[in-house]
SEPA-995453 format. One record per residue (C-alpha): residue number from 1; residue in three letters; x, y, z. Coordinates in steps of 0.05 Angstrom, whole numbers. Last residue first. Layout:
// SEPA-995453
+-----+-----+--------+--------+--------+
:   k :   r :     px :     py :     pz :
+-----+-----+--------+--------+--------+
: NUM : ala :      X :      Y :      Z :
...
+-----+-----+--------+--------+--------+
END
This chain:
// SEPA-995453
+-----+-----+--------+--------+--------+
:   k :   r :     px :     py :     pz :
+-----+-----+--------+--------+--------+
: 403 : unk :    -33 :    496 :    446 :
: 402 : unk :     -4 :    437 :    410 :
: 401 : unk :    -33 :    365 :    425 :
: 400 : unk :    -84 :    357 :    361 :
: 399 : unk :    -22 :    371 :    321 :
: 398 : unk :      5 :    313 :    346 :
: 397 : unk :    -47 :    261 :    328 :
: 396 : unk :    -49 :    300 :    259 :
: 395 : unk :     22 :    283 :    259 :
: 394 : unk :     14 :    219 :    273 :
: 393 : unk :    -52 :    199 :    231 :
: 392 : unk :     -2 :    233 :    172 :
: 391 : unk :     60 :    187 :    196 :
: 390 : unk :     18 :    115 :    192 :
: 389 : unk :    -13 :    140 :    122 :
: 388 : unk :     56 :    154 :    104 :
: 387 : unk :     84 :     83 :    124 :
: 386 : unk :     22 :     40 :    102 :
: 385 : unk :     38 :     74 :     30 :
: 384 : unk :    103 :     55 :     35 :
: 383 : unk :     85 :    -14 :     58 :
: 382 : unk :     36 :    -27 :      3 :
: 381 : unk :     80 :      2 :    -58 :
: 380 : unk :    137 :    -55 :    -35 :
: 379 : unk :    126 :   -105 :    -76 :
: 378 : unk :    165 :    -79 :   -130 :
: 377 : unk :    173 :      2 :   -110 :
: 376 : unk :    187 :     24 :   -178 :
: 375 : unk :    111 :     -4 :   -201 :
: 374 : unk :    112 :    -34 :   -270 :
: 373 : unk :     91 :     11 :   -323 :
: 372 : unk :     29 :     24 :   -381 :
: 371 : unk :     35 :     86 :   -407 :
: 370 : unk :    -33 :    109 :   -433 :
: 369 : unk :    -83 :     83 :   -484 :
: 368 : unk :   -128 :    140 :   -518 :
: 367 : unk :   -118 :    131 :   -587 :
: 366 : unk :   -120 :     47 :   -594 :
: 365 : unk :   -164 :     28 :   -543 :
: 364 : unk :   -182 :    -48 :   -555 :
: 363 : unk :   -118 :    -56 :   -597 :
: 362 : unk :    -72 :    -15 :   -555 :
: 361 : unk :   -105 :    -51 :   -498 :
: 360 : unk :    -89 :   -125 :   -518 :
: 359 : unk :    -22 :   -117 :   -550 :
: 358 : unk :      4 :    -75 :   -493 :
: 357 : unk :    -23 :   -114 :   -441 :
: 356 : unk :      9 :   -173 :   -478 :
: 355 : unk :     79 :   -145 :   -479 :
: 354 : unk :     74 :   -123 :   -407 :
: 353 : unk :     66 :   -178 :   -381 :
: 352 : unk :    104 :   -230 :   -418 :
: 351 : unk :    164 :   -176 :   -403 :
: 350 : unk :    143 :   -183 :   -332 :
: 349 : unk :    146 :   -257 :   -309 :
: 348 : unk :    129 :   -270 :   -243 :
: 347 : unk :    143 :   -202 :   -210 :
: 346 : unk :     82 :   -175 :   -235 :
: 345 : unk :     51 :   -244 :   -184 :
: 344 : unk :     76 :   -210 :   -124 :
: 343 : unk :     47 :   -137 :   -128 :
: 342 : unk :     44 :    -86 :   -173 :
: 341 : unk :     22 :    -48 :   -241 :
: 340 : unk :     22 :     15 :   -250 :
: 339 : unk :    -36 :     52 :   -300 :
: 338 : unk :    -20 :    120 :   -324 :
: 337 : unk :    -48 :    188 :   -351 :
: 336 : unk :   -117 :    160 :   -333 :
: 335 : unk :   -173 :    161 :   -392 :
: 334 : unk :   -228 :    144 :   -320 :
: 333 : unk :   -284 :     94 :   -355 :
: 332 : unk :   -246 :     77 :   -425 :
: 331 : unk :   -176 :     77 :   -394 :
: 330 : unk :   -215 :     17 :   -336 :
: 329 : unk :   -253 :    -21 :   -396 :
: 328 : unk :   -181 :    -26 :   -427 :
: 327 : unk :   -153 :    -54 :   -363 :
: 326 : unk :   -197 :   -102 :   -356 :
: 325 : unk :   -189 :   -132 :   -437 :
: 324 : unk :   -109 :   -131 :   -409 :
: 323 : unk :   -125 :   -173 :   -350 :
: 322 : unk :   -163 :   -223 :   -388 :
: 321 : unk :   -105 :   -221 :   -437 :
: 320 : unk :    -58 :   -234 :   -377 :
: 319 : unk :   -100 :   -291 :   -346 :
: 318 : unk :    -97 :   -325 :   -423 :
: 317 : unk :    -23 :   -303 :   -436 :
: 316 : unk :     -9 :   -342 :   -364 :
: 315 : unk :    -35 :   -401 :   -386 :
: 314 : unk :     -4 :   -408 :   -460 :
: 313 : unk :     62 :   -396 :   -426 :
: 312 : unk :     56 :   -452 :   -373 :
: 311 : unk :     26 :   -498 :   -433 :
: 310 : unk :     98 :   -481 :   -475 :
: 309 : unk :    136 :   -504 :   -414 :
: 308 : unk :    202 :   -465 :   -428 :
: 307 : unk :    234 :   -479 :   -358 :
: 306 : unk :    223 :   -408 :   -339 :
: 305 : unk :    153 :   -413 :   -356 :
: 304 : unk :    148 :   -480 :   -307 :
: 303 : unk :    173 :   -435 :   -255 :
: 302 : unk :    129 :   -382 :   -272 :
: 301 : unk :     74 :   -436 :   -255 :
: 300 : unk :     97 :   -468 :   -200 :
: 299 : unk :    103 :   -400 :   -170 :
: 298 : unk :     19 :   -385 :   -167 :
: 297 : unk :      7 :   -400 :    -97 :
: 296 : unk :    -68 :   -409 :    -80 :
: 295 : unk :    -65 :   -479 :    -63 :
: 294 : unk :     -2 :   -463 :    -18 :
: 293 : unk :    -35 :   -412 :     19 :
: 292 : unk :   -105 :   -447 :     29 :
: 291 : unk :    -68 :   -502 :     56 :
: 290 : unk :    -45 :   -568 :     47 :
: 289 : unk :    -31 :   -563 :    -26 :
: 288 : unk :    -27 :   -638 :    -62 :
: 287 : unk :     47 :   -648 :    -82 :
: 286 : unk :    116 :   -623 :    -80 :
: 285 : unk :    117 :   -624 :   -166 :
: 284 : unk :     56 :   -574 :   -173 :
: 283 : unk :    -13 :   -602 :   -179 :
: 282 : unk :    -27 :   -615 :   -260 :
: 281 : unk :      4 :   -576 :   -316 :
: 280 : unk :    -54 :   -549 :   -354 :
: 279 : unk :   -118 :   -550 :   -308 :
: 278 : unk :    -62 :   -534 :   -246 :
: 277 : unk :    -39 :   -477 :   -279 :
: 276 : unk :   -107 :   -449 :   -297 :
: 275 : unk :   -116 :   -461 :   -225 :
: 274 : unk :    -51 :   -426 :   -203 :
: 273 : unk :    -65 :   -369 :   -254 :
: 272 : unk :   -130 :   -365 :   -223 :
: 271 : unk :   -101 :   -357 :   -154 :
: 270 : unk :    -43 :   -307 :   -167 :
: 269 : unk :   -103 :   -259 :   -196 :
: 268 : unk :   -145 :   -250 :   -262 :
: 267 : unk :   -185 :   -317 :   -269 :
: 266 : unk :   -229 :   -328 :   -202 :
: 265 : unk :   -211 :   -244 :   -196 :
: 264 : unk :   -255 :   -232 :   -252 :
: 263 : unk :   -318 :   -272 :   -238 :
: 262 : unk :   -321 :   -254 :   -167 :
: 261 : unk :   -281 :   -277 :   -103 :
: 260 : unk :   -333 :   -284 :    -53 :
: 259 : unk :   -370 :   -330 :   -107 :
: 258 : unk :   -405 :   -323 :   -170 :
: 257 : unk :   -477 :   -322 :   -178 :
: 256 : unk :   -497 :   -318 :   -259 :
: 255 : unk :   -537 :   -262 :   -280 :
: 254 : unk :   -487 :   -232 :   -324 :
: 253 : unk :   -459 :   -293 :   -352 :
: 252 : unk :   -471 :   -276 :   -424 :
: 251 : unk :   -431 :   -211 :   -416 :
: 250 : unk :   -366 :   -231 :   -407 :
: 249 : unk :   -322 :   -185 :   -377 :
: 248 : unk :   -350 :   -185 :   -300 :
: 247 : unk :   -316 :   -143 :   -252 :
: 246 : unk :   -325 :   -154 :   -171 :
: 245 : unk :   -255 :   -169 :   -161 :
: 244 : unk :   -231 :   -106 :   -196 :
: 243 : unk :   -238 :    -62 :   -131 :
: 242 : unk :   -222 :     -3 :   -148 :
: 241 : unk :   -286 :     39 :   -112 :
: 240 : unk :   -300 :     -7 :    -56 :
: 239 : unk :   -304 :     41 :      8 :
: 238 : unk :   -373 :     51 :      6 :
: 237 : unk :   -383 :    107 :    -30 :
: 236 : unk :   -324 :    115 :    -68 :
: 235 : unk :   -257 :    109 :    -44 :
: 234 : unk :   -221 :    157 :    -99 :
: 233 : unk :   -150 :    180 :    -73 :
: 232 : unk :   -133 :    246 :    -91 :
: 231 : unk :    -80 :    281 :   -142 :
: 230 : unk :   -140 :    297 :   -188 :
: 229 : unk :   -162 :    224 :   -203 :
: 228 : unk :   -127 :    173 :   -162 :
: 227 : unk :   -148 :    102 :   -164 :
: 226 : unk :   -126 :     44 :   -129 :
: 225 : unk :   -141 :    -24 :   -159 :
: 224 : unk :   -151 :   -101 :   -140 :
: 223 : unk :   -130 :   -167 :   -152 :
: 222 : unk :   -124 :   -239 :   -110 :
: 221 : unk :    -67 :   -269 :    -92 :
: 220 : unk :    -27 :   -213 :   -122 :
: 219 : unk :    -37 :   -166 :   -174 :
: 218 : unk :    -50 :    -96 :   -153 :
: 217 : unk :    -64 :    -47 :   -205 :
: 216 : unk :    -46 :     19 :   -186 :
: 215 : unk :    -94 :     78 :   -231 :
: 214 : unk :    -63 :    147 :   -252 :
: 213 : unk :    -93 :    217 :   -250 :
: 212 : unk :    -58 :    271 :   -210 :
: 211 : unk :     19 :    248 :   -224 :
: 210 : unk :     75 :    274 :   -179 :
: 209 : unk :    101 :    211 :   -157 :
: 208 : unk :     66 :    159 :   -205 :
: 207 : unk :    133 :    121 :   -209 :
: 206 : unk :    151 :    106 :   -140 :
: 205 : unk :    154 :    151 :    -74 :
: 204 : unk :    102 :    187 :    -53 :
: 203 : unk :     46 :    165 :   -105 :
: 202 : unk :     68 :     99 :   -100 :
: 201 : unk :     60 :     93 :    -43 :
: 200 : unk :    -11 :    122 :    -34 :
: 199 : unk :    -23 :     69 :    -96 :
: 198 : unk :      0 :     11 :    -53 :
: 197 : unk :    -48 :     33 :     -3 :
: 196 : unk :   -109 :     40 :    -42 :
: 195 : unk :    -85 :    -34 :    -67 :
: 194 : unk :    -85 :    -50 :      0 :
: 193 : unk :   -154 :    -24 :     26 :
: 192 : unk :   -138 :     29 :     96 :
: 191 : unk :   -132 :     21 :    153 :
: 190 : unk :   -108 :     82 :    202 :
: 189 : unk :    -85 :     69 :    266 :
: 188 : unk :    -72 :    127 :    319 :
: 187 : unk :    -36 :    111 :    381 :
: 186 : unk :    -53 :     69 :    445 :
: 185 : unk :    -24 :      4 :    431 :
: 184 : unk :    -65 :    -54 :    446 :
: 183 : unk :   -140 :     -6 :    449 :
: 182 : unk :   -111 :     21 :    375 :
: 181 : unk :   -100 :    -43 :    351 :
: 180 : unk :   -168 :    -81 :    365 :
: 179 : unk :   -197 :    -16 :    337 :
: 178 : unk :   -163 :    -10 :    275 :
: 177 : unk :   -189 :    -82 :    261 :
: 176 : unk :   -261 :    -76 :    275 :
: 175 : unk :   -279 :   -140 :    233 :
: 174 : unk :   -343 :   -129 :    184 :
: 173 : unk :   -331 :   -188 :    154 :
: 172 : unk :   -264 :   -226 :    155 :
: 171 : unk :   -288 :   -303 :    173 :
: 170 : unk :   -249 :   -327 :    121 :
: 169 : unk :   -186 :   -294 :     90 :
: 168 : unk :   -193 :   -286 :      8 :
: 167 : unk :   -259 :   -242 :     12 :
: 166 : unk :   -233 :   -191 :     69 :
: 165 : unk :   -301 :   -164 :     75 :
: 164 : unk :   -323 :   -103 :    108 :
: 163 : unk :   -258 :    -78 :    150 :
: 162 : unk :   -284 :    -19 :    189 :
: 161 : unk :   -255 :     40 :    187 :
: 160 : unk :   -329 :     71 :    206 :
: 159 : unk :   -339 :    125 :    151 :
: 158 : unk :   -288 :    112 :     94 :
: 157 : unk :   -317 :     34 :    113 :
: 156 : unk :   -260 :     -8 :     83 :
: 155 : unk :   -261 :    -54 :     25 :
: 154 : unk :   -217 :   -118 :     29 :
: 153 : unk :   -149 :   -140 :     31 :
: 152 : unk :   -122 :   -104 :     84 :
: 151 : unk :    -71 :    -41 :     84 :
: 150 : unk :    -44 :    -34 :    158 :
: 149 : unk :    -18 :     32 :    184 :
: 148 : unk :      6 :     45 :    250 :
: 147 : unk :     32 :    111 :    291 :
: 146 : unk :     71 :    145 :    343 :
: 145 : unk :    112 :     84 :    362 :
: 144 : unk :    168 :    117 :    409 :
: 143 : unk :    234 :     88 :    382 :
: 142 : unk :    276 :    152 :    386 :
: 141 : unk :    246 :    191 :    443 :
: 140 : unk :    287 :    251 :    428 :
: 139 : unk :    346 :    242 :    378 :
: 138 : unk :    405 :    291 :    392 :
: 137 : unk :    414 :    274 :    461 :
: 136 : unk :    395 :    197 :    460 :
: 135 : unk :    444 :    183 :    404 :
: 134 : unk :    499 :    212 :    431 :
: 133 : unk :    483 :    166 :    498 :
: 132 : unk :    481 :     99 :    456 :
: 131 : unk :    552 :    112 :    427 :
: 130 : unk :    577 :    125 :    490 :
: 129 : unk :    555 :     61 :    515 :
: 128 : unk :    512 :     20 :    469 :
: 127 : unk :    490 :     30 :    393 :
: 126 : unk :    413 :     16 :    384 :
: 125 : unk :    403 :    -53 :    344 :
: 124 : unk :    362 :    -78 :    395 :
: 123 : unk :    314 :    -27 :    405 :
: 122 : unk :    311 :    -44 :    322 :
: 121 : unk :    284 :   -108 :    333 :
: 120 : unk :    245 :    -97 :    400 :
: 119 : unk :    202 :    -50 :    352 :
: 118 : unk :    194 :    -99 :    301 :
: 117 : unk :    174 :   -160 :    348 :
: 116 : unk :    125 :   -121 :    386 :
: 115 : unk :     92 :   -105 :    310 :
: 114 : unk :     88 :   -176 :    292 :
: 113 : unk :     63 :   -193 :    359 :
: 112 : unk :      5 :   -151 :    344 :
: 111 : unk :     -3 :   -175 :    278 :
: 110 : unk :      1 :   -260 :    300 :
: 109 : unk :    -55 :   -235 :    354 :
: 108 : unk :    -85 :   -200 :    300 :
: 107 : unk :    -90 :   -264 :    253 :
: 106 : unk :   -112 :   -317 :    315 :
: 105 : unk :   -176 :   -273 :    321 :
: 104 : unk :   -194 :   -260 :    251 :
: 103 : unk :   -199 :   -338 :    214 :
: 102 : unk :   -148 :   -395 :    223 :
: 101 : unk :   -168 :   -407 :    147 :
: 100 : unk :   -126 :   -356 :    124 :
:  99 : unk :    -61 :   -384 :    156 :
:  98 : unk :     -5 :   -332 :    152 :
:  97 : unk :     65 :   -326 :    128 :
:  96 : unk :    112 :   -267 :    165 :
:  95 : unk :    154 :   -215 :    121 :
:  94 : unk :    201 :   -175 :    154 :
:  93 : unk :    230 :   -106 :    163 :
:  92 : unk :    271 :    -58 :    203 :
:  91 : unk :    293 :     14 :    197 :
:  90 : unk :    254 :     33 :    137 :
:  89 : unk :    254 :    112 :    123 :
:  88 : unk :    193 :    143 :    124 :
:  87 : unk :    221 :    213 :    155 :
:  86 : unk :    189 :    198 :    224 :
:  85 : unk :    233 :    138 :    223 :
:  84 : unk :    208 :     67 :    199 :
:  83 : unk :    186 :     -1 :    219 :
:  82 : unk :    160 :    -47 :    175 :
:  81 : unk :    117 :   -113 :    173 :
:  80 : unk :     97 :   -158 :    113 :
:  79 : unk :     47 :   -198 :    126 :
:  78 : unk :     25 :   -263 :     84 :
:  77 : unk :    -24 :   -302 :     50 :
:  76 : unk :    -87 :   -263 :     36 :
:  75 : unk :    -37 :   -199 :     43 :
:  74 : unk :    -31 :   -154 :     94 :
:  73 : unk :     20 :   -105 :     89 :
:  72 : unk :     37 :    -67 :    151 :
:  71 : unk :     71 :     -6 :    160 :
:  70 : unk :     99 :     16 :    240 :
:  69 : unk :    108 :     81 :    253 :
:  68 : unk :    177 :    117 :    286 :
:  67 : unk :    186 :    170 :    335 :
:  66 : unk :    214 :    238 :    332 :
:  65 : unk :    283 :    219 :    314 :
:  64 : unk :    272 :    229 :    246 :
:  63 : unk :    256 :    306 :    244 :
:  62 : unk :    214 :    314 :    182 :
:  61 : unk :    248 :    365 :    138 :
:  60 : unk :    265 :    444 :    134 :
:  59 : unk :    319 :    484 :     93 :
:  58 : unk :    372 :    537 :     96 :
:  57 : unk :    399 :    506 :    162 :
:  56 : unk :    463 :    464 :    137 :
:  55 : unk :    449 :    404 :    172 :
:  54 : unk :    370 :    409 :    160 :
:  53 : unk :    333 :    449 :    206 :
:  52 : unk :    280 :    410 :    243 :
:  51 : unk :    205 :    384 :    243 :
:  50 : unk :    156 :    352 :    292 :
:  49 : unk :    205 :    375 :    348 :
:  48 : unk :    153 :    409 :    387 :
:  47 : unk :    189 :    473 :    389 :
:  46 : unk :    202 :    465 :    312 :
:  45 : unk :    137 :    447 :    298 :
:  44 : unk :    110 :    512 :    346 :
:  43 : unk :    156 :    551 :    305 :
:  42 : unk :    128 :    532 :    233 :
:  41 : unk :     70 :    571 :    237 :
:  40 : unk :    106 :    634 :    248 :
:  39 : unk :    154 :    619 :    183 :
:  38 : unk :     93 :    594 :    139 :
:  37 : unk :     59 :    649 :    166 :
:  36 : unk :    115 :    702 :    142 :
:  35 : unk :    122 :    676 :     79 :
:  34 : unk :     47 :    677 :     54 :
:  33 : unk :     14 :    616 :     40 :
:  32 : unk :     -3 :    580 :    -22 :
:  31 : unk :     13 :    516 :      9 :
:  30 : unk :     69 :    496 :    -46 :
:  29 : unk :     87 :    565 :    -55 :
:  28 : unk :     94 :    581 :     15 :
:  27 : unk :    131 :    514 :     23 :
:  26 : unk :    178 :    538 :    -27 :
:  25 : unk :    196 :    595 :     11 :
:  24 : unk :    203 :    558 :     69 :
:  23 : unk :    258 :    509 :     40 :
:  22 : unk :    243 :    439 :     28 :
:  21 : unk :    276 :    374 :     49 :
:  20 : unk :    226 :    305 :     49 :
:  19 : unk :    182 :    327 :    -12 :
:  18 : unk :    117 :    290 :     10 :
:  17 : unk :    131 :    291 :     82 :
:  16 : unk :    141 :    372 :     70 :
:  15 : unk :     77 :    376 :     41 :
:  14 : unk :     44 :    343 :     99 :
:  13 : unk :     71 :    377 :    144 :
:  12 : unk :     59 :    442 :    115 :
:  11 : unk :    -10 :    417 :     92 :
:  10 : unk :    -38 :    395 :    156 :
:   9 : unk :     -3 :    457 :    195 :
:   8 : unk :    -46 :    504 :    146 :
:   7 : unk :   -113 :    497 :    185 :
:   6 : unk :    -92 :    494 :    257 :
:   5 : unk :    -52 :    555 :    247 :
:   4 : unk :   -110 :    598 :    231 :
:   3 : unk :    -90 :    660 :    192 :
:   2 : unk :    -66 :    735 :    212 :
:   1 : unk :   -113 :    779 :    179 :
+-----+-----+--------+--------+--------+
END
């Protein structure tokens, strides 16, 4: 019985996203298809120019020059925009800082210039003349935005897409983000929680590619987790499943009120290393902070590490035991095959890292502790994961148009 395209495009595409070139035959294995419907199901993709024939023709890939999608990382303090081809690959980039306190409305305007701004960028950099006309005929509509991604720092609705509570940028509560973008631009936007993101990313294309169980630890201005558990992404319920903020690893102060930020994230993040900092060293050398930005920046610190400050050392092994007692709570709860750590502050000062995480949970969990790495991708996991979430809404957005 001759089977349903509409249900097996999703997985070609997506499978072939995933691996970048494949040949059919391995897609049928991938998809558990037969041969011959992979081949009939992949001639409407190929008509529509979703897909194409590599260079030598014995194997299939995203076409690049079908569009591009914009990947946004949005940090408490900054964004980080990118623009890449339909085969992920970043075109253009940059990194924008923001002003948390100016609250939601001033943010997406600065977003949805940020994304004009890429895509004039790289319309920009197209060749001219001759150049400029072999380009247009063997690349069809080649800086078409066909989709955006943003990962946010804050639980999303899995129902709504709705951006609950950003807790390190004020006024973010219950903010319709996706649909502020999607009325400015008029193509699919998915949002999605950044360290969910980051771990999407790093599931295509960093260290925890072709791992089913593994947990991304996000460590920047404030901290969170992605979890996968059987090659999926776990949201939970209400969209907050990872989200370390809301731990609590001392017991006696259970029934204390904490604020926004919880108990662990107040001493586990870029922010509580920058108050232990402060406690320790005093305000960094430019000064009293004048802005929520600055006051939660955490680089005076490593810098004072680097400069063999004893007390900068002794603050960061207290936030990095904390984070270590954490992440021996989170091997007993899911026994992943791997935790990955990312964002800003891992870049601080990883061998300090990682040597105490491995003190602390080999000796809390001492048979069933797993690999403990930094993320491939540096700070980068977010975007990448912003870029394939921004190409699957775009091809399912395409899909949706085939006859």
């Amino acid at each position: 019985m001759k089977q349903p395209q509409n249900i097996e495009a999703p997985q070609i595409l997506d499978e072939i996203t995933r691996r970048g070139e494949i040949t059919t035959r391995e897609l049928a294995r991938g998809t558990g298809v037969k041969l011959s419907a992979i081949t009939q199901q992949l001639r409407p993709l190929l008509k529509e120019g979703l897909v194409q024939n590599t260079d030598k023709g014995d194997k299939i890939a995203l076409n690049s020059g079908y569009g591009c999608v914009v990947g946004i990382d949005m940090g408490a303090s900054h964004l980080h925009f990118a623009l890449a081809d339909f085969r992920g690959e970043i075109l253009n980039d940059a990194t924008e800082k923001i002003r948390p306190e100016d609250g939601p409305v001033k943010l997406i305007a600065q977003i949805k210039e940020g994304i004009r701004r890429q895509v004039t960028a790289v319309t920009r950099q197209r060749p001219a003349g001759r150049a400029a006309r072999h380009v247009r005929k063997q690349v069809a509509r080649p800086f078409a935005v066909r989709g955006i991604a943003i990962g946010v720092p804050s639980p999303v609705d899995p129902v709504s897409g709705v951006v609950a509570l950003a807790n390190n940028l004020p006024g973010w509560k219950n903010i319709h983000l996706a649909r502020a973008l999607e009325k400015e631009f008029r193509v699919p936007v998915s949002i999605e929680n950044d360290a969910n993101m980051a771990a999407i990313g790093e599931h295509w294309r960093g260290v925890a590619c072709g791992v089913t169980n593994f947990v991304f630890i996000a460590l920047g201005t404030g901290i969170g987790a992605g979890v996968f558990v059987d090659g999926k992404l776990v949201r939970g319920r209400t969209g907050s499943a990872g989200e370390l903020f809301r731990m609590n690893v001392e017991w006696q102060r259970w029934d204390e009120d904490f604020a926004d930020v919880g108990y662990f994230e107040t001493h586990v993040s870029g922010m509580g290393i920058a108050a232990e900092g402060r406690k320790l060293l005093g305000p960094p050398a430019a000064g009293q902070p004048g802005s929520l930005a600055a006051e939660r920046d955490a680089y005076f610190v490593f810098e004072s590490l680097r400069q063999g400050n004893p007390q900068a050392r002794s603050a960061l092994i207290k936030v990095f035991t904390m984070l270590g007692v954490g992440i021996a709570n989170i091997v007993a709860v899911l026994d992943p095959d791997l935790i990955v750590l990312g964002g800003g502050v891992v870049k601080g000062a990883p061998e300090l890292l990682l040597a105490t995480l491995d003190c602390v949970v080999h000796r809390i969990q001492k048979q069933i502790t797993p690999p403990i790495k930094i993320s491939a991708l540096e700070d980068k996991a977010q975007t990448y994961g912003a870029i394939f979430s921004a190409l699957t809404g775009a091809q399912k957005a395409a899909l949706r148009r085939l006859p």
